[in-house]
C-alpha positions as CSV (number, residue, x, y, z in Angstrom):
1,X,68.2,101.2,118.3
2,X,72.0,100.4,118.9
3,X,74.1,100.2,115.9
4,X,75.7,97.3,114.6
5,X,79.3,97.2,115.4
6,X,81.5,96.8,113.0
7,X,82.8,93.2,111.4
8,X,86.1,92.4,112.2
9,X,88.7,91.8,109.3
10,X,89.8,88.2,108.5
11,X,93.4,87.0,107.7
12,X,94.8,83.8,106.1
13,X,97.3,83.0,108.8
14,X,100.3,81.3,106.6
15,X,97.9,81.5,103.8
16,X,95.3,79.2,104.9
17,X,97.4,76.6,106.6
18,X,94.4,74.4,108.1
19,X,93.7,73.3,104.8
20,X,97.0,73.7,102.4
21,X,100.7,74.2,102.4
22,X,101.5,77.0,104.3
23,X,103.1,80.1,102.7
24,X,102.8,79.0,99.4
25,X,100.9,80.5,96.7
26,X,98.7,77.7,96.6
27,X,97.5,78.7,100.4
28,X,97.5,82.1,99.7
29,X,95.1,82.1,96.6
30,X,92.8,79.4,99.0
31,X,92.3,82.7,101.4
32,X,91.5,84.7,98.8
33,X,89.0,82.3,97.2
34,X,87.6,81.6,100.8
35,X,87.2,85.6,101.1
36,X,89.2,86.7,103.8
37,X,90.2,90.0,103.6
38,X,93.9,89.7,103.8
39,X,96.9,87.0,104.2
40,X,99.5,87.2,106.9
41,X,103.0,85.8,106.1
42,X,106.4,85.2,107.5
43,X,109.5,86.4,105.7
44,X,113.5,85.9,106.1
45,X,116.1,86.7,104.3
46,X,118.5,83.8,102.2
47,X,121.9,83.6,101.7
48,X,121.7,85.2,98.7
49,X,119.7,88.5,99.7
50,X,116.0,87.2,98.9
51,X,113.3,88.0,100.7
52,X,111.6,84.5,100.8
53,X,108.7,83.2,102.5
54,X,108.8,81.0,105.0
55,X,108.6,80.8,108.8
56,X,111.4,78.3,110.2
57,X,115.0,78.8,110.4
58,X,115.2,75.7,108.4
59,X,113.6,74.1,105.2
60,X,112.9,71.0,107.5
61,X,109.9,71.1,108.7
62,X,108.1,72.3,105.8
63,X,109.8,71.2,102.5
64,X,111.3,68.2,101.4
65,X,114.5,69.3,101.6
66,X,117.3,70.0,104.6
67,X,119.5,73.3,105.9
68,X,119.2,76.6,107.3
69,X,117.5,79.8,105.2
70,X,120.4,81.5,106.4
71,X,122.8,79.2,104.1
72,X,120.7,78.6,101.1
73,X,120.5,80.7,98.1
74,X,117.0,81.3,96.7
75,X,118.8,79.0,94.1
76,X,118.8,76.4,96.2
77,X,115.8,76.9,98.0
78,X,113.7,76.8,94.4
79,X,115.3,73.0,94.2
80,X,113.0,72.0,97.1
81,X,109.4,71.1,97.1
82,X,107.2,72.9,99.9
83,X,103.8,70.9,98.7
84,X,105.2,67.3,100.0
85,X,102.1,65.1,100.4
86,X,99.7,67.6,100.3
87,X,97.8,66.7,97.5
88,X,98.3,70.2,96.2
89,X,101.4,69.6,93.5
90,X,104.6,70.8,94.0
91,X,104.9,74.2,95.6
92,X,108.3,76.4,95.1
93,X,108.9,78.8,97.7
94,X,107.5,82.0,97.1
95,X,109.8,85.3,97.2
96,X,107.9,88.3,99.1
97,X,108.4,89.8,95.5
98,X,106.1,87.4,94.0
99,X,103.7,87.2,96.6
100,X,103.5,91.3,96.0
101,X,103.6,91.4,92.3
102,X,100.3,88.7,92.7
103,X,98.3,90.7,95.5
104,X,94.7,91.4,94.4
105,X,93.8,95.0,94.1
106,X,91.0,94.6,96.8
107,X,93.0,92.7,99.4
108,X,95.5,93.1,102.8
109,X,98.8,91.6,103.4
110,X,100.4,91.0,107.0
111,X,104.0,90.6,106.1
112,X,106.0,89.3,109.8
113,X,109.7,89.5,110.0
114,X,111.0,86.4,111.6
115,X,114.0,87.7,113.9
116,X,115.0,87.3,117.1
117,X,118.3,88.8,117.3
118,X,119.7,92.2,118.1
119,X,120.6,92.8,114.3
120,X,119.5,92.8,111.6
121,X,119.6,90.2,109.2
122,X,118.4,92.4,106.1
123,X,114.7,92.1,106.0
124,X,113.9,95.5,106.7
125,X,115.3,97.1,104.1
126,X,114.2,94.7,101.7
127,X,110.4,94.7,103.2
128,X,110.3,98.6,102.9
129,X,111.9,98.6,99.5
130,X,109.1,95.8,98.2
131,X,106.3,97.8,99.9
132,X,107.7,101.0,98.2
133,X,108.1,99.5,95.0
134,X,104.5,98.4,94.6
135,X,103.1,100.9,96.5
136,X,101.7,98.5,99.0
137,X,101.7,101.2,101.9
138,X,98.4,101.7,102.4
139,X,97.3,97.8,102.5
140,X,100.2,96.4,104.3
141,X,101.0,96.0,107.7
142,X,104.9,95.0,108.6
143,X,104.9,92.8,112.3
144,X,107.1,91.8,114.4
145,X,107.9,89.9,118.0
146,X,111.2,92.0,117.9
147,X,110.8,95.6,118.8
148,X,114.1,96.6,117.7
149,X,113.1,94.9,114.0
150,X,110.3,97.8,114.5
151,X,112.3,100.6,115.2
152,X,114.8,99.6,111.9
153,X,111.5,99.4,110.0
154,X,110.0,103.1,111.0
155,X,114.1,104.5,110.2
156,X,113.9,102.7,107.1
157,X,110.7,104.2,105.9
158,X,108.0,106.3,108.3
159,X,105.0,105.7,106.1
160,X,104.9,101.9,106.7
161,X,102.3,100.5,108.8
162,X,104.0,98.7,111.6
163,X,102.7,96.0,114.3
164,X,104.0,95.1,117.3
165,X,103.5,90.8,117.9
166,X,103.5,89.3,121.3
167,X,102.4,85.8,122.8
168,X,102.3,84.4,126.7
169,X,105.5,83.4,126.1
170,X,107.1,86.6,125.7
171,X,108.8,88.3,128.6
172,X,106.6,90.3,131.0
173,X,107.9,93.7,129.9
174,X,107.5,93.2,125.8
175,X,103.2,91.9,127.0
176,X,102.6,95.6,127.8
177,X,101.7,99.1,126.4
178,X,104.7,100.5,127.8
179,X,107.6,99.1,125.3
180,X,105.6,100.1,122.2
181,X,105.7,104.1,123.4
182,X,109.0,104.6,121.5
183,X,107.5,103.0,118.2
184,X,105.4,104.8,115.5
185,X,102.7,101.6,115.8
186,X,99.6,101.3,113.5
187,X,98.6,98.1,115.6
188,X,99.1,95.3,118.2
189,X,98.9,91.3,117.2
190,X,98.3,89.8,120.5
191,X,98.4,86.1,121.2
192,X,94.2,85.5,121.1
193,X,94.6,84.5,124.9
194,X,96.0,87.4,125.8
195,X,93.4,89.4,124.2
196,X,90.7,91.5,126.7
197,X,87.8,93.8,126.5
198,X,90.0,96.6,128.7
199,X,93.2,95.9,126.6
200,X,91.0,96.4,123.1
201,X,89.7,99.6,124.8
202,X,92.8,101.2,125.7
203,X,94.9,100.6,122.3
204,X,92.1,101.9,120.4
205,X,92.2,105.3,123.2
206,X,95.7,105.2,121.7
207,X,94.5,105.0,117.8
208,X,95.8,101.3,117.3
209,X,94.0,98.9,115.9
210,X,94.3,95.1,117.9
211,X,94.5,92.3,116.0
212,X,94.7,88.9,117.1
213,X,96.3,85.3,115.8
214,X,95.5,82.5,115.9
215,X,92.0,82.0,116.0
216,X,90.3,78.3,115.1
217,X,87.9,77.8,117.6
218,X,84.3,79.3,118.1
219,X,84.7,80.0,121.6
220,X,88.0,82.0,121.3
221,X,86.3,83.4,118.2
222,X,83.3,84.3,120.1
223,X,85.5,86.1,122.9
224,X,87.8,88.4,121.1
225,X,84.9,89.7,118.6
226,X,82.9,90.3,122.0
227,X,86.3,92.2,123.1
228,X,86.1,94.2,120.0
229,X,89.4,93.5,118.2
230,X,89.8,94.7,114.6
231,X,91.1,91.7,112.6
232,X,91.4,87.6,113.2
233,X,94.2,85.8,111.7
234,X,93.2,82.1,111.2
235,X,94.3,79.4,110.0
236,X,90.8,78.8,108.1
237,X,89.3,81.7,106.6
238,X,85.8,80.3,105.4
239,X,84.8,78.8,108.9
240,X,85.6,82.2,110.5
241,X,84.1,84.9,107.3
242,X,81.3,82.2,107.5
243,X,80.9,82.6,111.7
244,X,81.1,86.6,111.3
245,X,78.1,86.7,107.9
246,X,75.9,84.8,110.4
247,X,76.7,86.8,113.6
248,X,76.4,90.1,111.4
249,X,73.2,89.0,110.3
250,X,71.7,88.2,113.4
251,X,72.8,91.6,114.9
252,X,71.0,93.5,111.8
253,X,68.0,91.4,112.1
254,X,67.8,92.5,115.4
């Protein structure tokens, strides 16, 4: 009898964004309650040195308030509401600090660096001193689309767990193997489309776990488990830890 292979891990993209505000507390504890195993986040720096949570260059989209992160202090930024017409209250913006310091004991974190330019803006250093501090290093991963946001990370500090990010979008030579050589890597986050039996197969030859983003749909949940990635990231956590207890228990029944 063949064994059962093992059940992918589950994270709260944004928290659990299909259903609350995303990277808010509020969203975050919804994962939790809806038993994923982890949340993934997006971080960037403000004016005044914070690392904040959030995944726009701007309050804009997601707040009720206007202007760049880059230009606001975490002052400012605490003055907005990021719950607007949610039915969930109001909703400060949460520091990566306080997102840390309220981390169950039994759960993952997938903390992205939003940064696309050649510098660095100073999330690195503030991600690696944060995982430090709490001693996060064995349950969280550090991700990025930017491979040179990578390489500060491992010079910062070699014991975090790093993952590389990439989507359809991104240029030919960052969608292959070949540009994460020169990075210490614990995983890869493709873009679920991009995801394939061959390209599971070979990252795990190379001792890195896949996992993909973002995965809503029962078809495209269906494929990558058949491809054999290691985690989902999903905007709804129950539908998909709900889809993987009944698929897990058909395979044992078996």
């Amino acid at each position: 009898m063949s064994s059962v292979p093992r059940r992918p891990l589950v994270f709260g993209h944004r928290g659990a964004a299909g259903t609350c505000p995303e990277n808010t507390h509020a969203g975050f504890q919804q994962a939790f309650a809806e038993r994923a195993d982890g949340i993934e986040l997006d971080v960037r720096c403000c004016a005044s040195g914070e690392a904040v949570v959030i995944h726009d260059e701007t309050v804009d989209r997601t707040s009720d308030g206007t202007g760049r992160i880059a230009h606001l202090s975490l002052s400012d930024l605490r003055g907005f509401d990021f719950g607007r017409g949610t039915g969930f209250g109001r909703e400060t913006i949460p520091t990566l600090e306080e997102v840390f310091a309220r981390l169950p004991a039994d759960k993952l974190i997938n903390v992205e660096i939003k940064n696309d330019d050649l510098h660095s803006h100073g999330e690195e250093r503030a991600v690696a001193q944060l995982v430090a501090r709490f001693g996060l290093h064995g349950r969280c991963l550090v991700s990025s689309f930017n491979p040179l946001v990578l390489w500060r990370l491992q010079q910062a500090d070699a014991r975090l767990s790093l993952a590389y990010l990439y989507r359809p979008q991104s240029r030919w030579y960052l969608r292959h193997l070949p540009v994460t050589w020169w990075l210490r890597l614990r995983a890869l986050h493709p873009h679920h489309r991009l995801v394939t039996a061959h390209g599971v197969a070979q990252a795990h030859r190379r001792g890195l776990q896949v996992n993909t983003w973002t995965v809503n749909d029962e078809a495209d949940l269906e494929r990558v488990v058949a491809c054999g990635v290691d985690g989902i990231v999903t905007d709804y956590p129950a539908r998909v830890v709900a889809w993987l207890d009944a698929r897990m228990e058909r395979l044992t029944a078996a």
